[in-house]
Structures are given as C-alpha cells and as structure tokens.
N, C-alpha and C positions, 0 to 999 in steps of 0.2 A: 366790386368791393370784396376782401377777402373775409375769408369767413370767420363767422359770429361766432365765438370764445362762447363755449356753455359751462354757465358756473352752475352748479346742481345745487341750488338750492332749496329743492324738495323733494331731495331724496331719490331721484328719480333712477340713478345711474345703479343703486342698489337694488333698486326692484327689480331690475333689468336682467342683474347678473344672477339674483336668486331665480327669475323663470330662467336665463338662459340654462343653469344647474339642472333645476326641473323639467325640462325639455318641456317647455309652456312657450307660446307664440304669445308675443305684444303689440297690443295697440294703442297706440298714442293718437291721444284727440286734442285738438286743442289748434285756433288761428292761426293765421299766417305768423309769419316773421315771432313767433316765441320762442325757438331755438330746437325744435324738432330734430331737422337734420342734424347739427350742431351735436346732438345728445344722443345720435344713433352712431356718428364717427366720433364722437369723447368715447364712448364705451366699445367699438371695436378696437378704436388704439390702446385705450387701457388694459384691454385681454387679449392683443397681441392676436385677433378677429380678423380672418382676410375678408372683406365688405363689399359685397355685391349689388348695386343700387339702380332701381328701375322708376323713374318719374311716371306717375298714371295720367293720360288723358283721354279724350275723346278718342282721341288718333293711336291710342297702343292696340294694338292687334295680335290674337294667341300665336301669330307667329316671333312677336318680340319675347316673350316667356318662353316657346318651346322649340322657338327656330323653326329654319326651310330648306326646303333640296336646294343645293348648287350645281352649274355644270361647267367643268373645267376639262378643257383639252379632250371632252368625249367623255368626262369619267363622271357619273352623279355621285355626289357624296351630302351629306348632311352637317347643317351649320346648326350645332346647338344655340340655344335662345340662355338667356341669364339664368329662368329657373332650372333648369335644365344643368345646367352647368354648379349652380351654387348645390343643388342635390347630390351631385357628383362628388363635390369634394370637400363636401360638409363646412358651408361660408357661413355668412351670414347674409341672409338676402335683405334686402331693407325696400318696400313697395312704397314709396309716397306718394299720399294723395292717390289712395287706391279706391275711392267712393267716384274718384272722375272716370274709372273705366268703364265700359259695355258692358252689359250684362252677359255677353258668351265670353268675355274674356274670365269672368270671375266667376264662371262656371267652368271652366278650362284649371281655372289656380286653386278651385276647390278641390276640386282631384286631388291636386298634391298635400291639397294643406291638411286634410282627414285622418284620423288617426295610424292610416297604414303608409302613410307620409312615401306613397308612391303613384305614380302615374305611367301609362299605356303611351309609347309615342307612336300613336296612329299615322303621323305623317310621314313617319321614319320605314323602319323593319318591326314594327309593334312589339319592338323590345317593352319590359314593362323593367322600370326607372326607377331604384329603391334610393331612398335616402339614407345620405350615411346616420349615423348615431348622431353626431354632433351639428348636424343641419338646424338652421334656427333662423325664424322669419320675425324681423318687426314690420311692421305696418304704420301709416300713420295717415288720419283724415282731417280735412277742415270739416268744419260747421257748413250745415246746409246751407245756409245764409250765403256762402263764397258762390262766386258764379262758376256754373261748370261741372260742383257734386253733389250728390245723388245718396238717397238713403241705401246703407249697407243691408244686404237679404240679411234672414237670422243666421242663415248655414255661415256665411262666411263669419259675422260676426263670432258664433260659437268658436271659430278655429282660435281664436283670440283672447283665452280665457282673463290673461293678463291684461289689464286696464289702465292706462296713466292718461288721465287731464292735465293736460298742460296750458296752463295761462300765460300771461306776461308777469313779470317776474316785479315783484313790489318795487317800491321807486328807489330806497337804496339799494338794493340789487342791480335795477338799469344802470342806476347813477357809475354803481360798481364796473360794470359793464362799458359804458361808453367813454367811461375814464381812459379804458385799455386804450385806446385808437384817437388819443388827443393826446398832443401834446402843453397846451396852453393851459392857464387857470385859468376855469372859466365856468366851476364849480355851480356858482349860483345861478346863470344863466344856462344853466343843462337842468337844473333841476325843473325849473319852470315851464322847459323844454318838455321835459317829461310829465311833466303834471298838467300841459296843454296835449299832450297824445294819451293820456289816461282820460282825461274830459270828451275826446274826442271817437276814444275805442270805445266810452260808456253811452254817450249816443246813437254810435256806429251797432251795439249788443241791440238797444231796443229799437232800430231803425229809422231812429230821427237823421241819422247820414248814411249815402252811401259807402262809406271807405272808414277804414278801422285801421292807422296807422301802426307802424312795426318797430322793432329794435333798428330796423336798418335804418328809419327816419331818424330816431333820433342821433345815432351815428355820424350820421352824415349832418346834422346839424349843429353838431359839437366839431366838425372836421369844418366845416363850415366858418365857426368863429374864428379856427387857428390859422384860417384863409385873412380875418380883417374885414371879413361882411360883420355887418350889427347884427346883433339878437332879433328885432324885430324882422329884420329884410332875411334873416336864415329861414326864422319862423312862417312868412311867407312863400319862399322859396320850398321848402321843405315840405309842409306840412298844409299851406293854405291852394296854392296856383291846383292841385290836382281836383280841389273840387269844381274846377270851373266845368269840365268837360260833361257833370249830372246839372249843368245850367248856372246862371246871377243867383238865383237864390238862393241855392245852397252854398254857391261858394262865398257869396254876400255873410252867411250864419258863421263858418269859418273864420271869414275875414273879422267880421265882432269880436270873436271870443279873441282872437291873436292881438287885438288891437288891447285887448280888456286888461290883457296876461302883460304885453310888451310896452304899451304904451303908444300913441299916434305919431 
C-alpha cells in the first residue's frame, strides 16, 4: 500500500520545526498505523531535510548504527552504519520504534545523542565522530502494550526533550483521509467503517481485544467498496477475520459488533 498522506491536524509538523530550529531531539509516542512515519517524511520534504531512517527491533545490532570492517581485494576498510553517516552530513536521522531495541544498542545511540552530540568509533581508528550543527534525530515509540517494546531508560528518554503524542486522528479527519485513496461514493459506509475501528481501538486501549486496528484498515476497506465487495463482507474482511488467530471467542466479540454496525 502506498503511503499514508499525513494531514497535521495537531499541529504537529510545527512543533517539529521549532525543536528542529532549537537543535532539541523529538519523540513521538503514539500506536501503530496514526501516521508517525507519514509526519517524520511530510516535515523532511517540507524542509527540503535529507532523511535518514532506521526500523528498531529485536534483531538491530550497534553494528547497523555504527557500521563494520569489510575486506576487499586484501584491503580492510570501514563501512559506516546510518548514525554514523547522518552525523556526518548533518540528516535527519528518524529511529522507529526505538523502545524495541537491546539495551547495548541504546547504550551505544546514547553516546551520540548527549549533549556533546559525538561518539568514539571504537570499531574503526577510534576517530571520535562530531556532529555537524544541523544533525537532528526524531524518534518514535509504540505503547508498551505493542508486542516486542520495551520501557525507554530515563538517559535516553531525556535526549528527547521534545514530546508529541500522537493518537488517531478524530473521525472527520480519517474520513478526510480515506477519501484521498477512493475513488467511489461511499461516504457513509466509511464512516461507519471508522466508527467500528474507534470502538474497536477503544477496547483494544483497556485490553478487552487483542489488536487496535489502523488507518491502513480503514483504507483498505474504503478500496475495498470501490472493488463491489459490500460494507458488511469488507468489514469482515478487514477488520473482523484477524481476530480469529487470539481464538472463537474473541473473534466471535468482533464478529457481534460488525454484525450490530452492518447489519446480518
């Protein structure tokens, strides 16, 4: 699916540019699928920002940040890693989903990210690694709740003074949103759309479900209509079949509410 149009409707793209001014690092919290990434490339392309982006999981290792020796034809030389490189030519780095990495890795990224905004590359010639002036990192984490992260140490959190929560965006805003990637009228069955994944993110918050559906559900269940599937079979399709996999019963709970919303 291409990517998710972020319409800033709180303000978010100017918080952004005032720390990026203030040389302040940003974190952005807030679920999946609210437009995160979406809002870290709207404001590099708006500032004309070359954008440097590193996915965090289990599996990143301080050598995807700082890089590794290579050896070519006999000769070792050294393959810089992203931070490494965005330091260099003063980018913008962008970490998402930086609460899912190890803790040596984010004792490795602290280094850099501390007020003397440079790092020793121990693995190298123990050059020590300044950042240019204009180097600037946003970040962005799920809710513990997501499988996979992990509560942020205080050290990193502090590098982060700047702070945006990012939710899903009220329902004429989706509505706004999901319009972009339809072509059909199909206005009132998208809303309903949207008002069964708000019902179903609001059980998902206090853990009556496992799964907290996204922009990209209802996307696809507005691309869905312009296909000639019915409201009800999209809403199934979409939104109800993914709980079968946490069992009948929750996906039986699902199945109610789609029925309640669409009709049998």
């Amino acid at each position: 699916m291409e990517e998710i149009e972020y319409l800033d409707w709180n303000n978010s793209n100017q918080i952004i540019k005032k720390a990026y001014e203030a040389g302040l690092f940003v974190l952005i919290i807030g679920p999946k699928g609210t437009g995160k990434t979406s809002l870290v490339r709207d404001f590099a392309k708006n500032n004309n920002i070359k954008l440097e982006s590193m996915n965090f999981s289990l599996r990143t290792r301080e050598s995807h940040l700082i890089g590794t020796k290579t050896l070519t034809d006999g000769t070792v030389s050294f393959d810089e890693g992203l931070l490494i490189k965005s330091m260099k030519n003063g980018d913008l780095l962008y970490l998402d989903e930086v609460n899912a990495a190890e803790a040596d890795v984010l004792l490795r990224l602290d280094e850099a990210l501390d007020d003397r905004r440079q790092i020793v590359l121990k693995e190298a010639t123990g050059e020590v690694v300044k950042a240019k002036e204009n180097w600037f990192v946003i970040a962005t984490i799920n809710p513990l709740s997501h499988s996979g992260t992990k509560e942020l140490p205080p050290q990193i959190l502090s590098r982060f003074p700047i702070r945006i929560k990012l939710e899903y965006p009220p329902e004429e805003i989706e509505l706004e949103i999901v319009k972009k990637y339809v072509s059909g009228n199909h206005e009132s069955e998208i809303i309903q759309a949207i008002k069964l994944a708000n019902t179903l993110r609001q059980a998902a918050a206090v853990e009556e479900l496992f799964y907290s559906p996204s922009l990209r559900e209802t996307i696809a269940f507005g691309k869905l209509l312009d296909k000639e599937v019915s409201p009800k079979e999209a809403a199934n399709i979409v939104f109800g079949n993914v709980y079968t996999q946490w069992g009948n019963i929750e996906y039986q709970k699902v199945s109610d509410i789609i029925t309640s919303m669409f009709g049998s």
